[in-house]
C-alpha positions in Angstrom: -48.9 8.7 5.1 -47.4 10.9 7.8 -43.8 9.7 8.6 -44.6 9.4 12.1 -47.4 6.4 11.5 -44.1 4.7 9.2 -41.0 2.5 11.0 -38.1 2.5 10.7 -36.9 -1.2 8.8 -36.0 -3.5 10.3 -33.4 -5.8 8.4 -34.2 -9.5 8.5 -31.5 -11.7 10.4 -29.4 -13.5 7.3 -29.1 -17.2 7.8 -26.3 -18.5 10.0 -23.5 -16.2 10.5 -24.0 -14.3 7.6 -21.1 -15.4 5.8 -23.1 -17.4 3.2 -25.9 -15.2 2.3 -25.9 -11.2 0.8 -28.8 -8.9 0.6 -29.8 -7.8 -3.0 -31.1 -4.1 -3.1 -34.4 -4.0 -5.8 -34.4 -0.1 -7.2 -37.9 0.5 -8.3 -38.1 3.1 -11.5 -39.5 6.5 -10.7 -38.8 9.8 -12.2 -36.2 12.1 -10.7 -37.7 14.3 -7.8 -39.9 11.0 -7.2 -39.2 9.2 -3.8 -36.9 6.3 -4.0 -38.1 3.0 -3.6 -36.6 -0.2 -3.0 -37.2 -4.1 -1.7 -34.1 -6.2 0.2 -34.2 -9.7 -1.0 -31.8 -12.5 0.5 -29.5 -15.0 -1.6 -26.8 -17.7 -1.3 -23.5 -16.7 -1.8 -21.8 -19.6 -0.6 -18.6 -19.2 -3.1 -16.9 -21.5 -1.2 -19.0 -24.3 -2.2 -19.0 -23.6 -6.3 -16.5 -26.0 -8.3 -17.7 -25.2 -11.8 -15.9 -27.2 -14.1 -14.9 -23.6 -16.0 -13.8 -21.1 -12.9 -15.8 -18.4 -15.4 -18.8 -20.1 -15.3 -18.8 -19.3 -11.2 -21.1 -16.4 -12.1 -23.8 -18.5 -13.7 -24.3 -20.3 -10.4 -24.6 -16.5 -8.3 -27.0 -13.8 -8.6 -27.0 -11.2 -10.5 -26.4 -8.2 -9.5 -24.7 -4.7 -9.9 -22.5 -2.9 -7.4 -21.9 0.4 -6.6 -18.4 1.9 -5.6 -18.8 4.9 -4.1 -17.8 7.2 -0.9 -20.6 7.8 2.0 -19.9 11.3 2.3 -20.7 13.2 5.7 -22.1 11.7 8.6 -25.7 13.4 8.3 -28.7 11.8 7.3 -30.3 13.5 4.7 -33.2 11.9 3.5 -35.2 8.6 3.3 -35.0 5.5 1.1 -38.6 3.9 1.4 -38.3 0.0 1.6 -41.3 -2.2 0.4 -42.3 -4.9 2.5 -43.4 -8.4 1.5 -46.6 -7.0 1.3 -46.5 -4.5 -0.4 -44.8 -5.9 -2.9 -47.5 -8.7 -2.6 -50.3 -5.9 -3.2 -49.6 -5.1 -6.6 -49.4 -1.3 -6.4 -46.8 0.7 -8.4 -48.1 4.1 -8.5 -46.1 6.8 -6.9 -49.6 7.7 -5.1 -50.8 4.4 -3.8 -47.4 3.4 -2.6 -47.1 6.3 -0.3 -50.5 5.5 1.2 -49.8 2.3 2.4 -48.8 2.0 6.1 -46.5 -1.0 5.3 -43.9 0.6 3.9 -40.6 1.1 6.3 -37.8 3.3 5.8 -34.5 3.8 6.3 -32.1 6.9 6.4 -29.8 7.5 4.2 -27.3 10.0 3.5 -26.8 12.7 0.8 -24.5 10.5 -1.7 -26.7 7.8 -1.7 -29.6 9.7 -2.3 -28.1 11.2 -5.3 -26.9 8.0 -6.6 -30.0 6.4 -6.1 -32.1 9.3 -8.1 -29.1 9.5 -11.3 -29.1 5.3 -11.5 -32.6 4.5 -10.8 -34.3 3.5 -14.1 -37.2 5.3 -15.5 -39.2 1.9 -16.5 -37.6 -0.9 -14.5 -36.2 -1.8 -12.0 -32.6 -2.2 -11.3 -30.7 -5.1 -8.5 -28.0 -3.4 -6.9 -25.9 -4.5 -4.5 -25.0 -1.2 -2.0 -23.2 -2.1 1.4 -25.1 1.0 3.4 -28.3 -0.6 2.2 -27.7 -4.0 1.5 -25.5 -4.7 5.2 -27.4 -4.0 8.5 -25.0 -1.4 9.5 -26.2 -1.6 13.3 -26.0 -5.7 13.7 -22.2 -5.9 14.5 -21.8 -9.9 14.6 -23.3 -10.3 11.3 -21.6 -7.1 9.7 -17.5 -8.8 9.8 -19.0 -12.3 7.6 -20.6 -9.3 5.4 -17.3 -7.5 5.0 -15.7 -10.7 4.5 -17.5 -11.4 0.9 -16.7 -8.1 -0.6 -13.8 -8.8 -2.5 -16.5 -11.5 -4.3 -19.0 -9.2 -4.6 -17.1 -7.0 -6.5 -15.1 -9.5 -8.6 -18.2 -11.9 -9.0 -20.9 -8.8 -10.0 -22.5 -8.1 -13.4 -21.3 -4.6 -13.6 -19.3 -2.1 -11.3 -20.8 1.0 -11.0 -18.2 3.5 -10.0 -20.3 7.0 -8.8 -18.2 9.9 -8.6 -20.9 12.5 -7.4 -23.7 14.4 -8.9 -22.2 17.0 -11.4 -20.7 20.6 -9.9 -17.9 22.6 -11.0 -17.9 22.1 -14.7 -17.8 18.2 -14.5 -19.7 17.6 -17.0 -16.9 19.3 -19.5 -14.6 17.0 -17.6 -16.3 13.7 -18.3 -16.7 15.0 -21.9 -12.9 15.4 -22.5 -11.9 12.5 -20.6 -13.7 10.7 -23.1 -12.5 12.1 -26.2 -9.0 11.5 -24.6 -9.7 8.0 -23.5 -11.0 7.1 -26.8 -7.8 7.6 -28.5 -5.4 6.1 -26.5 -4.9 2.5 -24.9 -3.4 3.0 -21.4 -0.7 0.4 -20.7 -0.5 0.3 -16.4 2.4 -2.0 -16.0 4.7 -0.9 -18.8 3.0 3.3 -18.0 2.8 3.9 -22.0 0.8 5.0 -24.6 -0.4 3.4 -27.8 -2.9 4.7 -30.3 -6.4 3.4 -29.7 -7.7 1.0 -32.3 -10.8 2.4 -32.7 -14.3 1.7 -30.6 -18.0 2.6 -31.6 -17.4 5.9 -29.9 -14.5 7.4 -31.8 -14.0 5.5 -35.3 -10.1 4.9 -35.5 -9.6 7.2 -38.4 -11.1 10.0 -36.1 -8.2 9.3 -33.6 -4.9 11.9 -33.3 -2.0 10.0 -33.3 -0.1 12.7 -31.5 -2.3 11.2 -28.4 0.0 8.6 -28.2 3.0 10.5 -27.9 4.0 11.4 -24.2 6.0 14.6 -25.2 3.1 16.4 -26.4 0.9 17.7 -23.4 -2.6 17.6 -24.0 -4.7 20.7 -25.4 -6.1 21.8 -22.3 -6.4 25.3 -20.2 -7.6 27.6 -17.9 -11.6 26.0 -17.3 -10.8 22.8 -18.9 -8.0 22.2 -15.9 -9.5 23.3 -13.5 -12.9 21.3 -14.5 -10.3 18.0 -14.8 -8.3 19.0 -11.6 -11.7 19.3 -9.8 -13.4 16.0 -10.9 -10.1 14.1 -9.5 -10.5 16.1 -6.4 -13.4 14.0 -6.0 -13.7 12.3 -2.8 -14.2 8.6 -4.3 -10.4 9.1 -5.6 -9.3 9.4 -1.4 -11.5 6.3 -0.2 -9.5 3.3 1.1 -12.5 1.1 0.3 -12.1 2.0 -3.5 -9.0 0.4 -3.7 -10.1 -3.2 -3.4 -13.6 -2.5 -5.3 -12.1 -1.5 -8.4 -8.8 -3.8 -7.8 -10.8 -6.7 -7.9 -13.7 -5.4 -10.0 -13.8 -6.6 -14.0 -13.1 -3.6 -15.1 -14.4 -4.4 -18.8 -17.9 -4.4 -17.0 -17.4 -1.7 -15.2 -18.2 2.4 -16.0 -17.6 5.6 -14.3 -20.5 7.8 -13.7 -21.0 11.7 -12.4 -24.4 13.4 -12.8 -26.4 11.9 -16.2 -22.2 11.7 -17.9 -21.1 7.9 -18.2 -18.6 6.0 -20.0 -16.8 2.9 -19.6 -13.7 2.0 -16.7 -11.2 1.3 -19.5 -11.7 5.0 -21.6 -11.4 6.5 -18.3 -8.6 4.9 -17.1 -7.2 5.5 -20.9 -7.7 9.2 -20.4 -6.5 9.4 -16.6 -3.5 7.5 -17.9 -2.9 10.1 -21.0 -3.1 12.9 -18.4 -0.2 11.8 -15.7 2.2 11.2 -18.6 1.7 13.7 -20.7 0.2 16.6 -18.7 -1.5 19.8 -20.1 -0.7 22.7 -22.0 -2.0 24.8 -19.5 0.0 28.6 -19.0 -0.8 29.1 -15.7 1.0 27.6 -13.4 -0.7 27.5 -10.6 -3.7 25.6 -12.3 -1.2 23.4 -14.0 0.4 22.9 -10.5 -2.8 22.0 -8.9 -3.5 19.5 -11.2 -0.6 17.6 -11.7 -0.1 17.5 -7.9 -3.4 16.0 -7.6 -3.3 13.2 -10.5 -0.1 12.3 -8.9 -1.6 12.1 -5.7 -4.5 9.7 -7.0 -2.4 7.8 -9.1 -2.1 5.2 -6.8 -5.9 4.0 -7.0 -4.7 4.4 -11.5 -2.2 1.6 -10.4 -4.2 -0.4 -7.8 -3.1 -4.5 -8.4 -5.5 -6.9 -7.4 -3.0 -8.6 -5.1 -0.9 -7.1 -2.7 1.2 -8.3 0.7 0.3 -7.4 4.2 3.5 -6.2 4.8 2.7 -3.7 1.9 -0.1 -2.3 3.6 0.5 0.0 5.4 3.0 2.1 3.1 0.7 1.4 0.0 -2.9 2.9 1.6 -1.9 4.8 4.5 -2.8 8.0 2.7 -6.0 6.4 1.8 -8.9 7.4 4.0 -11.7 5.6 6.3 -13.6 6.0 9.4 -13.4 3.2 11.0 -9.3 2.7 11.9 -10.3 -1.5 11.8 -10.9 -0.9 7.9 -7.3 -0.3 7.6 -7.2 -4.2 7.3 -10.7 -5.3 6.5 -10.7 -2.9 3.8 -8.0 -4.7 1.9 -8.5 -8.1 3.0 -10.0 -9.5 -0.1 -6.6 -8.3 -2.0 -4.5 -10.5 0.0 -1.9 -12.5 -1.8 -1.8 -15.4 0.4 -4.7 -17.0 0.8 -3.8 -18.5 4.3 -3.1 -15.0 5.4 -6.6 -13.2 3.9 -8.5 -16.6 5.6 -7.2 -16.2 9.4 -8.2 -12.3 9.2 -11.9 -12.7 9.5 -13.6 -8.9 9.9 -15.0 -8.7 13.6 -16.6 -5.2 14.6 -16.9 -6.9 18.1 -12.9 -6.3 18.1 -10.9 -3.5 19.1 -8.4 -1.6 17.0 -5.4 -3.4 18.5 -7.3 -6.5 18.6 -7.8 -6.6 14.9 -4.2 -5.5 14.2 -2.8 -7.8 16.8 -4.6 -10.5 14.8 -3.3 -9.3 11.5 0.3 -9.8 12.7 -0.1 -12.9 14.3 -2.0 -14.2 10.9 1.0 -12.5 9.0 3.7 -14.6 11.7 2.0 -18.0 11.4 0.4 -18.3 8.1 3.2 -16.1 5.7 4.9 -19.2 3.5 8.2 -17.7 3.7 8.2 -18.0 7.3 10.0 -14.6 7.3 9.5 -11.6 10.3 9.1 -8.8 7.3 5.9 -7.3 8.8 7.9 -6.2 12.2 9.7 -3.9 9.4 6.5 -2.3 9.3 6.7 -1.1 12.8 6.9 2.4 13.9 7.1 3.9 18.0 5.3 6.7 18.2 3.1 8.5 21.3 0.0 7.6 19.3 0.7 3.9 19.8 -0.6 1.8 22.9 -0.4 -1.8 21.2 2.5 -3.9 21.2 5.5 -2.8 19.9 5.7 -5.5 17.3 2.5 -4.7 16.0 2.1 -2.5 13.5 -0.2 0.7 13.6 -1.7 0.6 9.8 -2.9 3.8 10.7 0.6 5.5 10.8 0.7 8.0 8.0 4.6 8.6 7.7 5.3 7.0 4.4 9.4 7.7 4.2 11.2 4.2 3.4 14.6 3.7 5.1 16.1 3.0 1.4 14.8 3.9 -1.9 16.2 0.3 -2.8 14.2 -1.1 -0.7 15.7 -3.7 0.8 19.1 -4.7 3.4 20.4 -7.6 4.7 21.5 -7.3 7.7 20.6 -10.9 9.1 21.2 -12.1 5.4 17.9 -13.3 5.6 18.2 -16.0 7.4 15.7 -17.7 8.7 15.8 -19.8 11.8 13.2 -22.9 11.8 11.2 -25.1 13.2 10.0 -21.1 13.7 11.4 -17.7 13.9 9.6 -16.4 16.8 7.6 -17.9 19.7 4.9 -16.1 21.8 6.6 -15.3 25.7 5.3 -14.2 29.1 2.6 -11.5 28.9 2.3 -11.5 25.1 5.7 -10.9 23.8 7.4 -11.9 20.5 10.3 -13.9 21.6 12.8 -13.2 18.5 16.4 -14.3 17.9 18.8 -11.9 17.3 22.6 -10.7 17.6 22.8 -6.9 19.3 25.0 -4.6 16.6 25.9 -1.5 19.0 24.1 1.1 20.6 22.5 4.6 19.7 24.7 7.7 21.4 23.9 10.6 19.1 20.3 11.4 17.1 20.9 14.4 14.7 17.8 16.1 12.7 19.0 17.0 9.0 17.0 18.4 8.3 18.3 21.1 5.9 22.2 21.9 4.4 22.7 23.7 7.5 22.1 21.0 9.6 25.1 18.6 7.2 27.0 21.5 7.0 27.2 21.5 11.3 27.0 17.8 11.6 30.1 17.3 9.3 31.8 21.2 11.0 30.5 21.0 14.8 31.2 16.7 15.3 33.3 15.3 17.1 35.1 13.2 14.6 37.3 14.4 11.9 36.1 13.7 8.6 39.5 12.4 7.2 40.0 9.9 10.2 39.5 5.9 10.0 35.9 4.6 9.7 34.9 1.4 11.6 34.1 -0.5 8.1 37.0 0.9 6.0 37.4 4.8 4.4 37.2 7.9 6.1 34.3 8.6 8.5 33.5 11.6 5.4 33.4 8.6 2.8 30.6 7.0 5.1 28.7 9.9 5.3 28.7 10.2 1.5 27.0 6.8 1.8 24.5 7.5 4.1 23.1 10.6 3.5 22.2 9.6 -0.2 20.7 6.5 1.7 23.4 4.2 -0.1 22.2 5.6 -3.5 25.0 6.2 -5.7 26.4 5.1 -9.1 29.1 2.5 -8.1 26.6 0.1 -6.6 23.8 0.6 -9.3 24.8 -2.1 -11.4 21.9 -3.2 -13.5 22.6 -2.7 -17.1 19.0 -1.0 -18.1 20.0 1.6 -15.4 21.3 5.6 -16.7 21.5 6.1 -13.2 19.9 9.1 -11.9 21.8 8.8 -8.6 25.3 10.2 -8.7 29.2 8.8 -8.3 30.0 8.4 -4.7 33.4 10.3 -5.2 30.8 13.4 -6.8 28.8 13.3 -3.1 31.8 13.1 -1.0 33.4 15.8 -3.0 30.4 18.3 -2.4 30.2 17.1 1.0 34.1 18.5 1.4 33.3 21.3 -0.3 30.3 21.7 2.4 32.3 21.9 5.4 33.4 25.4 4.3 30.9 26.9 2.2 27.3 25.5 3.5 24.9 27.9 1.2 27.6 28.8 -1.6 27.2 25.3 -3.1 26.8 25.5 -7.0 25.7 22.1 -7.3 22.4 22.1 -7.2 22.2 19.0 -8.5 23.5 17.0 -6.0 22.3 19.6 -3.0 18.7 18.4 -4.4 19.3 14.7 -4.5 20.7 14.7 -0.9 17.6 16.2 0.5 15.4 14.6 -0.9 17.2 11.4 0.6 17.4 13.3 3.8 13.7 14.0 4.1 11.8 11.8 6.9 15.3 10.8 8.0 17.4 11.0 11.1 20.8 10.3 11.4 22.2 8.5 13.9 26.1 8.0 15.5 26.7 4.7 17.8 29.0 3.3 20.4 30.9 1.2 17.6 31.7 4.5 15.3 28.9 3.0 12.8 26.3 5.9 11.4 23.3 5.3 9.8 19.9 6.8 9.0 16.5 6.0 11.5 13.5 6.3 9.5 11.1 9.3 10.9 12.0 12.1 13.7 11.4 9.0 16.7 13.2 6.8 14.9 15.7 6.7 18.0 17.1 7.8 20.8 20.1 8.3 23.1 20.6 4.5 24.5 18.4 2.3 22.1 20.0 -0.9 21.1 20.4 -1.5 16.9 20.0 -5.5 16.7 20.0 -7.5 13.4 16.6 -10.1 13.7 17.1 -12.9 11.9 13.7 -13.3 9.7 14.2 -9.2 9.3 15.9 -7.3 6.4 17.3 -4.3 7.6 18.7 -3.7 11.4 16.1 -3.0 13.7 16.2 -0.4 16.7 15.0 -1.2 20.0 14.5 0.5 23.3 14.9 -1.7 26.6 11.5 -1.4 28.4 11.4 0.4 31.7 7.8 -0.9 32.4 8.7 -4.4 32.5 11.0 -7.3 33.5 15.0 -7.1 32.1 15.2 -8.4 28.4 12.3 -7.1 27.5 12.3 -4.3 24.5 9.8 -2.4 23.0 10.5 -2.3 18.8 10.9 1.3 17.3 11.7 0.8 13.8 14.2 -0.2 11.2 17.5 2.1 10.6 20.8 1.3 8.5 24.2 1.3 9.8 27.1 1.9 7.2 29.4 -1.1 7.5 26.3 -3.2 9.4 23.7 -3.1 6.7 24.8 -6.7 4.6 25.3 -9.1 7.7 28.4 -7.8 9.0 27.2 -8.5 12.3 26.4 -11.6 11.6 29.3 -13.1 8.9 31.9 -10.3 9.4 33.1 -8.2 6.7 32.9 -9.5 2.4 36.5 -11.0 1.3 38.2 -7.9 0.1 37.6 -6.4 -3.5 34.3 -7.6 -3.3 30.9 -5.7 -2.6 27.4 -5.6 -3.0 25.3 -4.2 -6.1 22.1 -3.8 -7.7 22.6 -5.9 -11.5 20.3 -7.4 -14.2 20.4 -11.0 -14.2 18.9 -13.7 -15.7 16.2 -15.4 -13.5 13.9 -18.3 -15.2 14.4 -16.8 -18.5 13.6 -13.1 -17.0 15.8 -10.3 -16.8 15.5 -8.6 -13.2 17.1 -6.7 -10.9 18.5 -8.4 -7.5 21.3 -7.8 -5.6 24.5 -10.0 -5.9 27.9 -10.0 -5.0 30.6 -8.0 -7.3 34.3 -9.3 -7.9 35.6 -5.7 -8.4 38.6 -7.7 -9.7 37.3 -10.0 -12.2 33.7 -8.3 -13.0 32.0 -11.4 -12.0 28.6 -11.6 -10.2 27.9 -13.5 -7.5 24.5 -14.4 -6.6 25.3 -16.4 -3.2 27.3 -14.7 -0.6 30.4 -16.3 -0.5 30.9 -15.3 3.6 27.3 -18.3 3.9 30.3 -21.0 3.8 31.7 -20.1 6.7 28.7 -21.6 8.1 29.9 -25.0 7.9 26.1 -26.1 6.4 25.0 -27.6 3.5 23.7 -24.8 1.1 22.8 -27.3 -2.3 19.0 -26.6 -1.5 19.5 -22.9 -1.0 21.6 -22.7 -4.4 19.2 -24.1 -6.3 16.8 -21.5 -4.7 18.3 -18.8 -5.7 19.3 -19.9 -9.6 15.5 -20.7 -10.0 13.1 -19.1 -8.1 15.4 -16.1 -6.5 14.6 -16.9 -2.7 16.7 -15.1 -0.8 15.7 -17.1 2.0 18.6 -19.5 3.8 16.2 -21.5 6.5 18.8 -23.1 9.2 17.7 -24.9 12.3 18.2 -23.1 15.3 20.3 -24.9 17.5 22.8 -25.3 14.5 22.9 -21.5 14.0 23.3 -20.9 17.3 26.1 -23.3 17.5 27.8 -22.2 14.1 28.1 -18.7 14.7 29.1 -18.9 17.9 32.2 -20.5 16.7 32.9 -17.4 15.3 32.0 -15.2 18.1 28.8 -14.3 17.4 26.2 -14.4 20.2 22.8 -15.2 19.2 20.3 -13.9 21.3 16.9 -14.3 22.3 14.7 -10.5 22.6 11.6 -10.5 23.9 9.4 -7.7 21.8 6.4 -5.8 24.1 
C-alpha cells in the first residue's frame, strides 16, 4: 500500500491526566531489513495506589515491560515505524506481505536511533513489550506529556529489564564490547569505596580463568593503539553526554539491566566492572595522544560511572550542567525522579505548557517551601550573567560554569543560622524578601588569571604587603589564604588527610618570592596548585580592606554590596537594582572574604588562639569530616562555636543536634535575632532579591 493512502497515528487520549496510565510499545518479530512493526496498548500505573505488604512485590501488581535508555540523535526523521491498529491486530495476519496490504495500518516517524534500535532488539520469533518514551508518549499532546514525564523515574525503577542502546556498531566497537567484557568479568567494581577486587567468578569467565593482576590499580591494562582508540570511541558515544541517562540508569536495577551496541551485549554490572577497571588503572598505551584522548574522555563520563539514585536540588545544577538536552525545562524534569526529598520532587510536576523561567521559578519556590531544613542553600546556586532574564534568585540550571567558590565546599558566614517561623517571604512584584547583615562593599575586581597577573596584583597594588590586615596578619598573609581558596595544611585537620595542599607559611613564602621574580619561580609545585585554585576565580578588594575570591569572571563588580544571608553558607554578592524601587537588589553570586567567611559579621572575631579546621570526628558511631573549632592551645576540638553564647539563647536543642545527627543548623526566631544582635551592634536587615 502506497504511503500516501496510510495516516499518520493518531495516539489515543490516556485516561484522566495521564498521570495514572503508560503506553506499552508491542515489537512484532521480523527479520532485519524487514519493516518494523508495533501495537500501543494502555495500562494502569497508578503506583501511588500499590501498598504491597512486601515493597518488592510492587512489580507483581504492574506490567511488565522493558525500557529502553537511549539518546534520540538528530532532529531528522528518517524512517517509519508501522503501528497496527485494533484491527489489524483483530485480523489475524502476520505475514510481512499481508500486513503491508492492509489500509489500516498508521505510522509514525521516527528517527535514525530508533530505527536501529528497533531492527538490533526486535526478536526474530516473538514479540517483545517495550516501553520507549518517543513511541510510547504522544510527543505532540503537551498537557498530557508533563504527568508522562512525571512517572519515569518508576518506569525505570519498576521495569523488567533496562535496555541500555549505545548505537549500532562503527569504529571497531565490536572489539570494544569484546574487551570490556573480558575486563569486566575479572574484576568487581566498588563505586563508593573506587576499588578493585578480583571477580569471583560468573558463567562467562570461570574464576580460575581470571588474572589477579586485574585487581591491582598499578598495573595499566594491556591495551594499544586500535584497542584505545576502539574503547576511547565507544565512550565517545553520545548516550554517555545525555542528561536523561542519568536518572534512567540511576534509578534503573542495574542487576536487570545490559548494555547493548550492534548484535554485542552483556550485562550493566560487567560493564560497569570494566569501565570502572579502566578510570583507575588506565592503559598501557605508548602513544600519548591516544592515551590522552581516552583518559580525558573516561574522566569526562565518569560522572554517569558514579550517578547515585538520590541527589539534592541544590546539587543540580553543578552535578549535570555538562550533561546535555534539548529542551532547557529538562534541566529539572530530567532529574526530578532522583530527588531526595520527596516533598520537593512532588510540588515539581513537569508542565510543557510552562516557560523556562516558569519551571525554574517553580523549582526554587518548591526548593524554599518544601526543603526540611528550612535553609536558603539553593540561592548559592545563583549566578548573574547576560544570558539571564529570570529573577535573580532563581537559578539558571542551564549555566555551564562549574568552578566552586571552595574546594571545601562549604563557609559560614551567617553560621547557618536560620531565622523561623521562615527565612524568606515573597515581596512586592515577586521578590524574595531575605534577612541579612551588609559585610562591606566591592571597590576593586582583579582577573588572575595567570602568575603575571599575582605577580602585578601583589607589585602594582596599592597596599603594601607587610602592612596590617583588617582580620589580623599582613595583608600578604591574607592573600596566601585566598588565592589557594583557604586550602592549606594548618586548617586540614582530619587525621585520614596526607594533605595534598600545602603549609600556609610555604604559599606566603612563594608569594614573597613572587613579588620579584614572577616567571623565575622554581616551585612548581606550588605555582601549579595556586592556579589551579585561581581558575574560574576573580579576586576582589572592599571598602573594609577584606579580599576575597567571586566565583566566575561576573562574579562582581565596582559598587556591589557583599551581605551574609542568614539561611546561606558563604557571603553572597549583590548589586542594588537601577530598574527598580530603593532596597531592591538583584543576587550575583556567592564570594569569600578573608576575615568574613565564619560569621564575623555576624558574632565578631573567634576568642583568640582559636580557629576553624576540617577534623575527623566521631558522629553516631561514624568517623567523618566536619568542621569544628580548634584550641591551638590545648588541641581540643570544638564542635559548637563558642562566639553562639553571646547570643544570650538557649542552645540545649542545638547541642544535642550536632553530637547526634551533625546539623549545623541553629533555627532562632526572628524577632529574638533581631533583638540579640543588635545588642551587639549588628543590624539585621531585610533585602529584597529581583
Amino acid at each position: 500500500m502506497p504511503l500516501l493512502e496510510l495516516s499518520r497515528y493518531r495516539y489515543e487520549a490516556l485516561p484522566g491526566d495521564g498521570g495514572q496510565h503508560i503506553r506499552i510499545a508491542r515489537i512484532y518479530p521480523g527479520h532485519f531489513d524487514d519493516d518494523i512493526h508495533v501495537s500501543l496498548r494502555i495500562e494502569d500505573f497508578q503506583v501511588d495506589d500499590i501498598r504491597p505488604a512486601d515493597p518488592t512485590d510492587i512489580q507483581d501488581q504492574l506490567p511488565t515491560y522493558e525500557a529502553m535508555s537511549y539518546t534520540w540523535g538528530p532532529p531528522v526523521d528518517s524512517g517509519l515505524i508501522f503501528v497496527r491498529t485494533e484491527i489489524s491486530l483483530s485480523s489475524g495476519l502476520n505475514t510481512q506481505e499481508e500486513r503491508a496490504d492492509q489500509s489500516w495500518h498508521q505510522w509514525l516517524p521516527a528517527r535514525a536511533n530508533l530505527l536501529s534500535a528497533l531492527r538490533h532488539l526486535r526478536r526474530d520469533d516473538s514479540p517483545r513489550d517495550m516501553w520507549i518514551d518517543a513511541i510510547c508518549i504522544d510527543q505532540e499532546e503537551v498537557v498530557q506529556k508533563g504527568p508522562q514525564v512525571a512517572l519515569m523515574g518508576t518506569l525505570y525503577s519498576q521495569a523488567a529489564g533496562v535496555v541500555v542502546w549505545l548505537g549500532p556498531a562503527c569504529d571497531e566497537s565490536d572489539r570494544a564490547m569484546e574487551l570490556l567484557n573480558i575486563w569486566g568479568s575479572q574484576v568487581d567494581f566498588d563505586i563508593g569505596l573506587e576499588t578493585l577486587q578480583p571477580s569471583a567468578g560468573s558463567a562467562r569467565l570461570p574464576a580460575e580463568a581470571c588474572d589477579e593482576r586485574m585487581a591491582d590499580a598499578g598495573i595499566p591494562l594491556e591495551c594499544r593503539g586500535k584497542d584505545s582508540l576502539a574503547v576511547s570511541s565507544l565512550f565517545g558515544r553520545d548516550w554517555f553526554d545525555r542528561l536523561w541517562i542519568r536518572q534512567e540508569i540511576g534509578l534503573a536495577d542495574l542487576s536487570r539491566s545490559h548494555v547493548q551496541c550492534g548484535t554485542m551485549a552483556m550485562p550493566w554490572a560487567i560493564f560497569r566492572n570494566a569501565w570502572g577497571a579502566i578510570y583507575l588503572k588506565g592503559t598501557s598505551d605508548d602513544d600519548p595522544t591516544i592515551k590522552h584522548r581516552l583518559n580525558n574522555r573516561i574522566a569526562h563520563v565518569h560522572p554517569v560511572l558514579e550517578q547515585k539514585s538520590s541527589i539534592y536540588l541544590s546539587w543540580v545544577r553543578l552535578l549535570f550542567s555538562g550533561a546535555e538536552c534539548f529542551d532547557k525545562r529538562d534541566r529539572i524534569y530530567a532529574v526530578r525522579s532522583m530527588l531526595a526529598d520527596e516533598s520537593i520532587k512532588q510540588v515539581i510536576k513537569p508542565d510543557y505548557t510552562k516557560t523556562v523561567i516558569e519551571t525554574y521559578r517553580d523549582a526554587a519556590m518548591a526548593y524554599l517551601r518544601e526543603d526540611t531544613d528550612r535553609d536558603l542553600r539553593i540561592l548559592e546556586d545563583c549566578r548573574l550573567h547576560a544570558g539571564w532574564s529570570g529573577p535573580s534568585w532563581v537559578p539558571d540550571w542551564t549555566y555551564a560554569d562549574q568552578t566552586v567558590l571552595s574546594p571545601w565546599g562549604y563557609y559560614r558566614a551567617s553560621m547557618d543560622i536560620i531565622p523561623i517561623p521562615r527565612a524568606w517571604e515573597i515581596a512586592d512584584l515577586g521578590a524574595l524578601r531575605v534577612q541579612g547583615v551588609f559585610v562591606t562593599k566591592v571597590t576593586e575586581v582583579h582577573a588572575t588569571r595567570s602568575l603575571e597577573d599575582v605577580h602585578n596584583l601583589l607589585v602594582c597594588g596599592q597596599r603594601s604587603m607587610d602592612g596590617a590586615y583588617p582580620a589580623g596578619g599582613t595583608v600578604l598573609d591574607a592573600y596566601a589564604r585566598v588565592l589557594c581558596c583557604d586550602r592549606y595544611k594548618e586548617i586540614d585537620a582530619a587525621s585520614y588527610s596526607n594533605g595534598p595542599f600545602p603549609l600556609l607559611k610555604i604559599l606566603r613564602d612563594y608569594l614573597s618570592q613572587l613579588q620579584t621574580k614572577p616567571l623565575e619561580t622554581s616551585t612548581r609545585e606550588v605555582s601549579s596548585f595556586l592556579l589551579r585554585g585561581l581558575t574560574g576565580r576573580t579576586l576582589l578588594q572592599t571598602d573594609s580592606g577584606l579580599i576575597g575570591l567571586g566565583v566566575g569572571q561576573e562574579c562582581a563588580q565596582v559598587g556591589d554590596e557583599i551581605c551574609a544571608i542568614f539561611g546561606c553558607g558563604p557571603l553572597m554578592v549583590i548589586r542594588p537594582s537601577c530598574n527598580s524601587r530603593d532596597g531592591q537588589y538583584r543576587l550575583v553570586g556567592p564570594c569569600s572574604l578573608d576575615g568574613a567567611n565564619w560569621g564575623e559579621s555576624v558574632l565578631g572575631p573567634l576568642p583568640r588562639g582559636m580557629r576553624h579546621v576540617n577534623a575527623e570526628v566521631e558522629v553516631d558511631q561514624v568517623r567523618k569530616s566536619i568542621w569544628v573549632c580548634k584550641d591551638e592551645h590545648t588541641g581540643e576540638l570544638l564542635r559548637m562555636d563558642p562566639r553562639l553564647l553571646s547570643l544570650g539563647i538557649d542552645l540545649t536543642d542545638y547541642e544535642k543536634s550536632l553530637e547526634q545527627a551533625h546539623l549545623d543548623h541553629l533555627y532562632v526566631e526572628s524577632e529574638v535575632l533581631v533583638e540579640s544582635l543588635a545588642t551587639r551592634g549588628v543590624h539585621v536587615q531585610a533585602i529584597d532579591l529581583v
